[in-house]
C-alpha positions as a Markdown table, in Angstrom:
| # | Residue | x | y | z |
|---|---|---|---|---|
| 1 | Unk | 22.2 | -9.7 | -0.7 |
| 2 | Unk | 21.4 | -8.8 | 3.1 |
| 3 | Unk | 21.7 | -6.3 | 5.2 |
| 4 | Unk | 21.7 | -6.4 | 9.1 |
| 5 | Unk | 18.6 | -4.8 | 10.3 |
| 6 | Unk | 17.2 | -5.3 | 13.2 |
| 7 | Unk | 13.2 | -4.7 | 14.2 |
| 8 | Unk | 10.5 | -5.9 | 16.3 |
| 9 | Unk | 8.6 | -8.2 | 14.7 |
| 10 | Unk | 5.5 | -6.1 | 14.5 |
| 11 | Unk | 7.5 | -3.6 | 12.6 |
| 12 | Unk | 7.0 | -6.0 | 9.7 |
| 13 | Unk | 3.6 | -5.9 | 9.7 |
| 14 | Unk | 3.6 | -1.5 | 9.7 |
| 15 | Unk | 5.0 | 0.6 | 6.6 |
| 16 | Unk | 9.0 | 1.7 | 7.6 |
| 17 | Unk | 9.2 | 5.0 | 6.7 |
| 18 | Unk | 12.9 | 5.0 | 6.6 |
| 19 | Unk | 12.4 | 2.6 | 3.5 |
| 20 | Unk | 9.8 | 3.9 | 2.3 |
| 21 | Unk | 11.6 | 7.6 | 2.0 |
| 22 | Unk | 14.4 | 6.0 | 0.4 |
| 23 | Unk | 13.1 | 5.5 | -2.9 |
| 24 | Unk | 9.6 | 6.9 | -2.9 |
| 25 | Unk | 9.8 | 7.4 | -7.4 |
| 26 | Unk | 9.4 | 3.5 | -7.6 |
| 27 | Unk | 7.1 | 2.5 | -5.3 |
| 28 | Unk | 4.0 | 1.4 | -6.8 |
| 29 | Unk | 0.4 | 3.0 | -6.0 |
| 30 | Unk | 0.0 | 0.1 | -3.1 |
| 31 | Unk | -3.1 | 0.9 | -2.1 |
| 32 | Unk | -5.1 | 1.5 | -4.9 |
| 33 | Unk | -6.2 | 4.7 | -3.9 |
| 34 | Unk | -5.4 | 6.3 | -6.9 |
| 35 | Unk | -7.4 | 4.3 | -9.9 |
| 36 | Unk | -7.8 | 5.6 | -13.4 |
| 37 | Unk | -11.0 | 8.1 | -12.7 |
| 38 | Unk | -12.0 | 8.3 | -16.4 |
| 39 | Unk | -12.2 | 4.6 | -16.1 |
| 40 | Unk | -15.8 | 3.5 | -17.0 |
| 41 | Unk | -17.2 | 1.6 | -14.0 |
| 42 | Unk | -18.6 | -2.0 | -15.5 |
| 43 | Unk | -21.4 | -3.5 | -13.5 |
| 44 | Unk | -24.5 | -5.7 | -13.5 |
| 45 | Unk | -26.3 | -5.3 | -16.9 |
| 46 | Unk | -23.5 | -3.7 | -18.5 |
| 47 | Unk | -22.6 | -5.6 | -22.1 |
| 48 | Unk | -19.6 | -5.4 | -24.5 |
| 49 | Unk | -16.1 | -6.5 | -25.2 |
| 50 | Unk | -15.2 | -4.6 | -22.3 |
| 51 | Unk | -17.2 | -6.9 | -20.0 |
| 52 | Unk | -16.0 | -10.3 | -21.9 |
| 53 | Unk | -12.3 | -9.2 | -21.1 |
| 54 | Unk | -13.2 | -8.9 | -17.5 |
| 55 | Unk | -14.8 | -12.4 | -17.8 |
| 56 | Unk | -11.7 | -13.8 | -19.3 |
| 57 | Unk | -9.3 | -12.3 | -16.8 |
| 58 | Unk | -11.2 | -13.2 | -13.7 |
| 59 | Unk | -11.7 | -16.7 | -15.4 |
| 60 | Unk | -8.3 | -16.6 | -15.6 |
| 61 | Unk | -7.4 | -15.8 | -12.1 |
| 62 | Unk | -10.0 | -18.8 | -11.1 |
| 63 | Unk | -12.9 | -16.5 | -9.8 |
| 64 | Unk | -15.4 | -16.3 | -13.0 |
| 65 | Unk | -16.7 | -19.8 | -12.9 |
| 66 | Unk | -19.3 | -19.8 | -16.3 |
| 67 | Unk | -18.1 | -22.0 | -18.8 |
| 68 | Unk | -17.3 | -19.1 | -21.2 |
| 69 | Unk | -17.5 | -15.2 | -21.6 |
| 70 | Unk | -20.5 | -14.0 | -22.4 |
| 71 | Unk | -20.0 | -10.6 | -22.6 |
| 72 | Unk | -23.2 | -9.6 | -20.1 |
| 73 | Unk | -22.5 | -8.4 | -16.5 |
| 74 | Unk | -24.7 | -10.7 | -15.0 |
| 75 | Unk | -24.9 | -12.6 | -11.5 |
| 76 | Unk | -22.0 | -14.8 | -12.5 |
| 77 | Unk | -19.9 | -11.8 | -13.2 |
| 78 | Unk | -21.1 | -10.2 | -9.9 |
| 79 | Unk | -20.3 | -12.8 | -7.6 |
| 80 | Unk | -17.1 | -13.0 | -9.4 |
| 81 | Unk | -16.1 | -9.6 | -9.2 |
| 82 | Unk | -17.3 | -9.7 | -5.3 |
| 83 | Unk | -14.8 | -12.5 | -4.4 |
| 84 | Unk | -12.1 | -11.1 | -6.1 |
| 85 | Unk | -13.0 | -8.0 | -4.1 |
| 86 | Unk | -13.1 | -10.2 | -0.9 |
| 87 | Unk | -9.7 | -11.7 | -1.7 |
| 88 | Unk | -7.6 | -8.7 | -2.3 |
| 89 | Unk | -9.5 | -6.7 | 0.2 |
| 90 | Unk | -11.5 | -4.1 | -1.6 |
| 91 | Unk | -15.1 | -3.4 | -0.9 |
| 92 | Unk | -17.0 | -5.8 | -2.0 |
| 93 | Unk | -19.4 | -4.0 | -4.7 |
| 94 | Unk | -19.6 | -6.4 | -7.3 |
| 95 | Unk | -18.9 | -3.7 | -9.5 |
| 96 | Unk | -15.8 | -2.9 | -11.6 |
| 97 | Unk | -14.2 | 0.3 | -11.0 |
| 98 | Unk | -10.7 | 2.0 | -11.5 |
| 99 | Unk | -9.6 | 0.7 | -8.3 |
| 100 | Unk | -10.7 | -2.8 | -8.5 |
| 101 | Unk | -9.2 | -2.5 | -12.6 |
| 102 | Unk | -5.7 | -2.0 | -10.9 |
| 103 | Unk | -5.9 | -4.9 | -8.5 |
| 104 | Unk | -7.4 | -7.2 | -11.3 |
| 105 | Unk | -4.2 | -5.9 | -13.6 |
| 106 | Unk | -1.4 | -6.5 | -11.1 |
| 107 | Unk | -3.2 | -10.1 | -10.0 |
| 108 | Unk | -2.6 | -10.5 | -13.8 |
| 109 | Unk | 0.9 | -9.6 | -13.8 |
| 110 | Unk | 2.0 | -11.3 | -11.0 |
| 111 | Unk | 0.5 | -14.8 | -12.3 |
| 112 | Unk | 3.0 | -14.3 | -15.0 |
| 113 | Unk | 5.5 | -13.6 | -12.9 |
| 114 | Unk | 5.0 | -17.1 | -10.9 |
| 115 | Unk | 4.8 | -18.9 | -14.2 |
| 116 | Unk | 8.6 | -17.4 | -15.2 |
| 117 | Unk | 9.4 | -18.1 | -11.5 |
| 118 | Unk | 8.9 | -21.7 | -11.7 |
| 119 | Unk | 11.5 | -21.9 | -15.1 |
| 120 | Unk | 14.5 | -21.1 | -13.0 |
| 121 | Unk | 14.0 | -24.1 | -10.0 |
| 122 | Unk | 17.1 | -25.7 | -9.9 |
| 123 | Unk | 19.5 | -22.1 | -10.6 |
| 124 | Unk | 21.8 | -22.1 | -8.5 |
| 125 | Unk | 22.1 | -19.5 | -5.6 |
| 126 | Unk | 24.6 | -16.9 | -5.8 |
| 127 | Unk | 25.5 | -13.9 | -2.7 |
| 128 | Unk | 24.3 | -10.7 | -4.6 |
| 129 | Unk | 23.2 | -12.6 | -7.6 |
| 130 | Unk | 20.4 | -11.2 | -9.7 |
| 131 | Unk | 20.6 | -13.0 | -13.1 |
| 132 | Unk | 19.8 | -16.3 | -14.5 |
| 133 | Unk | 23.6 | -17.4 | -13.8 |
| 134 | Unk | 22.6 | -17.4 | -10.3 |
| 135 | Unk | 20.1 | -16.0 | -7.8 |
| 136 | Unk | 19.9 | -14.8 | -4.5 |
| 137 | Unk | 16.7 | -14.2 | -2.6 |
| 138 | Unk | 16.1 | -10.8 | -2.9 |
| 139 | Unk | 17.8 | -10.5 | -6.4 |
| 140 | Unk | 15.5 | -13.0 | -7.6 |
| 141 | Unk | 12.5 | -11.1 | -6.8 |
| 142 | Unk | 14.2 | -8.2 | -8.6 |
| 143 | Unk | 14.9 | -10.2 | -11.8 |
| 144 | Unk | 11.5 | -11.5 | -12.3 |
| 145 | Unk | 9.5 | -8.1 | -11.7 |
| 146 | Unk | 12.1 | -6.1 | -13.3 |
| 147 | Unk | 11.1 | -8.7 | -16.5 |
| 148 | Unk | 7.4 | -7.8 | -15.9 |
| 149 | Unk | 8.2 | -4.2 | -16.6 |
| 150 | Unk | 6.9 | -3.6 | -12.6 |
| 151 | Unk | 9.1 | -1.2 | -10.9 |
| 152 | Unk | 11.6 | -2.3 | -7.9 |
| 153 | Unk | 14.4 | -1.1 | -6.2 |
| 154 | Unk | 17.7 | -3.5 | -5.9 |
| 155 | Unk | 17.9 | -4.2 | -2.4 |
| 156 | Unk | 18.0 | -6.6 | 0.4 |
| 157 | Unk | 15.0 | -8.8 | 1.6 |
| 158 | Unk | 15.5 | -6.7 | 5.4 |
| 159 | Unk | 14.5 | -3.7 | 3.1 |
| 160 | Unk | 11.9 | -5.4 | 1.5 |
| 161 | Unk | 10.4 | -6.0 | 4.8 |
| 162 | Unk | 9.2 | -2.4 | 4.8 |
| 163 | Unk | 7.9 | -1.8 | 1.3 |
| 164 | Unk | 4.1 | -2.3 | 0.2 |
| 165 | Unk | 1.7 | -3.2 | 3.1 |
| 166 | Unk | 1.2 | -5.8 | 5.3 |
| 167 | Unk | -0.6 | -8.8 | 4.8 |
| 168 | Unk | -2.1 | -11.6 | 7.4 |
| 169 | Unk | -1.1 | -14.8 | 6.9 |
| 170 | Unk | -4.8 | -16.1 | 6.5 |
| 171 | Unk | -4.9 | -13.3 | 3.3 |
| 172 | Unk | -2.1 | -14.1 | 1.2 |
| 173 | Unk | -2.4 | -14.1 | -2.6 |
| 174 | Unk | -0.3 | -15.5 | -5.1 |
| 175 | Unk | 2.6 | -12.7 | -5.7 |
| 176 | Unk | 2.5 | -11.6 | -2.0 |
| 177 | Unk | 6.0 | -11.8 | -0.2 |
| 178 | Unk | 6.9 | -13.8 | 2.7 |
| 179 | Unk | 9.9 | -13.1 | 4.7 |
| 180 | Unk | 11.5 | -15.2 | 7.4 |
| 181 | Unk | 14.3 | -14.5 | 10.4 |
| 182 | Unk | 17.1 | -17.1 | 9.2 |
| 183 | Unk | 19.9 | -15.4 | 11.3 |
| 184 | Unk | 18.2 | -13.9 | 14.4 |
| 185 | Unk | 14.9 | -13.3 | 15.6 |
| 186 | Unk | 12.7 | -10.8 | 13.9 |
| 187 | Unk | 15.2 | -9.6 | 11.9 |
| 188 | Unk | 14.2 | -10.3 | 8.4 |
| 189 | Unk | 17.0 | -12.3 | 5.9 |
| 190 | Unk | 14.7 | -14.1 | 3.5 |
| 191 | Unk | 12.4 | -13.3 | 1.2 |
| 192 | Unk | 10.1 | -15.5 | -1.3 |
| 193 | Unk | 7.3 | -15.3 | -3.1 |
| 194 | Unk | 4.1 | -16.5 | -1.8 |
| 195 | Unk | 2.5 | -19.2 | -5.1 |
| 196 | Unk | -0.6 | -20.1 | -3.5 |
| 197 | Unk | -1.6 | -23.5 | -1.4 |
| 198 | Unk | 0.9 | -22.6 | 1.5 |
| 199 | Unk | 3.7 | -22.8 | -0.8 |
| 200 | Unk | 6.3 | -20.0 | -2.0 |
| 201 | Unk | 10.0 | -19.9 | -4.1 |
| 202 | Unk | 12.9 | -18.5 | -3.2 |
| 203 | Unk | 16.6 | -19.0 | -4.0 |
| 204 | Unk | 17.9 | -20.9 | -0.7 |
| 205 | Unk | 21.2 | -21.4 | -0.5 |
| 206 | Unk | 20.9 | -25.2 | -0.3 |
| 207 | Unk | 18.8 | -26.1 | -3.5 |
| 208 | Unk | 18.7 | -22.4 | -5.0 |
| 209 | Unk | 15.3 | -21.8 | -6.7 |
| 210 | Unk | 12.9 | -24.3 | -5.0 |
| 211 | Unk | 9.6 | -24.1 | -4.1 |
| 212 | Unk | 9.2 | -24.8 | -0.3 |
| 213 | Unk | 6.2 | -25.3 | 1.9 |
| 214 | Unk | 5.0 | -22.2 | 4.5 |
| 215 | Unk | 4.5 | -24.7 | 7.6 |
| 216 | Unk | 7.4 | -27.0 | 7.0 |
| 217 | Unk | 9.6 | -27.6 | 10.1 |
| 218 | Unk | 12.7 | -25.5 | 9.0 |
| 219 | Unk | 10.2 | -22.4 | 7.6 |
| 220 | Unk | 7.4 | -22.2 | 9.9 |
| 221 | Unk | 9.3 | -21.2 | 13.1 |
| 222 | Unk | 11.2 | -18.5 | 11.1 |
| 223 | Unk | 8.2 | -17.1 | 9.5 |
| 224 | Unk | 7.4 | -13.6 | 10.2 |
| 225 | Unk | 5.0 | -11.9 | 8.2 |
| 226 | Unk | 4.3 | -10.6 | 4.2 |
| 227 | Unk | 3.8 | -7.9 | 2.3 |
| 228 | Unk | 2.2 | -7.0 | -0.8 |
| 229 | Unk | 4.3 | -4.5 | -3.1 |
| 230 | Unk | 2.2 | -4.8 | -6.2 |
């Protein structure tokens, strides 16, 4: 489902307030700003089941590298934390707070949502479709957050292009949109979902759900920027 909207290509890379204003109830906090404050801040020498969750979660997101949880903020869970900071750009304390608790949660949530992306390669693509009977690009995205509970409006991947907050291409994380100018230049009419290792999945209208690479030589040219909603 796309609609014609035209815009430099640096508008992609700002918020657009017009979208923004549109539905302002869904959005989610993008920015973090606002973490839990009566969240308990975890750091170095800090010990419970609080800090072996942490451990397990950032194990499973591939930055706590010990060979099991130990429940003890040590260096290992330090340096974790700190790259995992780095990464999802959030000062890099080493220390777990509210705000870095959100971004750990949502990195969580949107690794389940690339594992249920991957089940539907091969559905077909459908104009307007958002179900498992067929998919388009925009409508897919919708389908798989709507399944994680995480809050999205129906719309089309030009109105996509101005929701969350821009991200460079050298910082994209796994869940991050990408969006691509099919139909004219920098005027966004795909969208997919960045998986990691220069590789994202979309519903295309040749193959439907397919994973494609970033830099191949149909993509690359029409590449124009990402965003990160959640």
């Amino acid at each position: 489902m796309q609609l014609k909207k035209a815009f430099p290509k640096r508008l992609l890379l700002t918020a657009a307030a017009s979208c923004l204003i549109a539905v302002p109830s869904v959005f989610p906090n993008l920015t973090y700003a606002v973490a839990e404050q009566t969240t308990v801040v975890l750091s170095q020498g800090t010990s419970g089941t609080a800090v072996t969750e942490l451990q397990q979660n950032l194990q499973s997101l591939g930055y706590f590298t010990y060979p099991n949880a130990t429940g003890y903020y040590g260096q290992f869970t330090v340096q974790a934390v700190r790259s995992f900071q780095q990464a999802y750009s959030l000062p890099m304390t080493g220390a777990t707070d509210g705000t870095t608790r959100t971004a750990l949660s949502r990195a969580l949530v949107k690794k389940s949502i690339l594992a249920d992306a991957k089940r539907y390669i091969g559905t077909p693509y459908v104009w307007g479709g958002s179900t498992p009977a067929g998919f388009d690009c925009s409508g897919f995205i919708y389908y798989l957050l709507s399944k994680q509970g995480v809050p999205v409006p129906r719309t089309s991947s030009s109105v996509m292009s101005g929701m969350g907050f821009a991200v460079d291409r050298d910082r994209l994380m796994p869940g991050d949109w990408v969006f691509f100018g099919l139909n004219e230049p920098g005027v966004a009419s795909h969208v997919g979902i960045y998986m990691g290792n220069g590789e994202f999945i979309s519903a295309t209208r040749s193959a439907g759900i397919a994973v494609q690479k970033l830099d191949s030589s149909y993509w690359g040219p029409k590449y124009l920027g990402a965003r990160r909603y959640y």
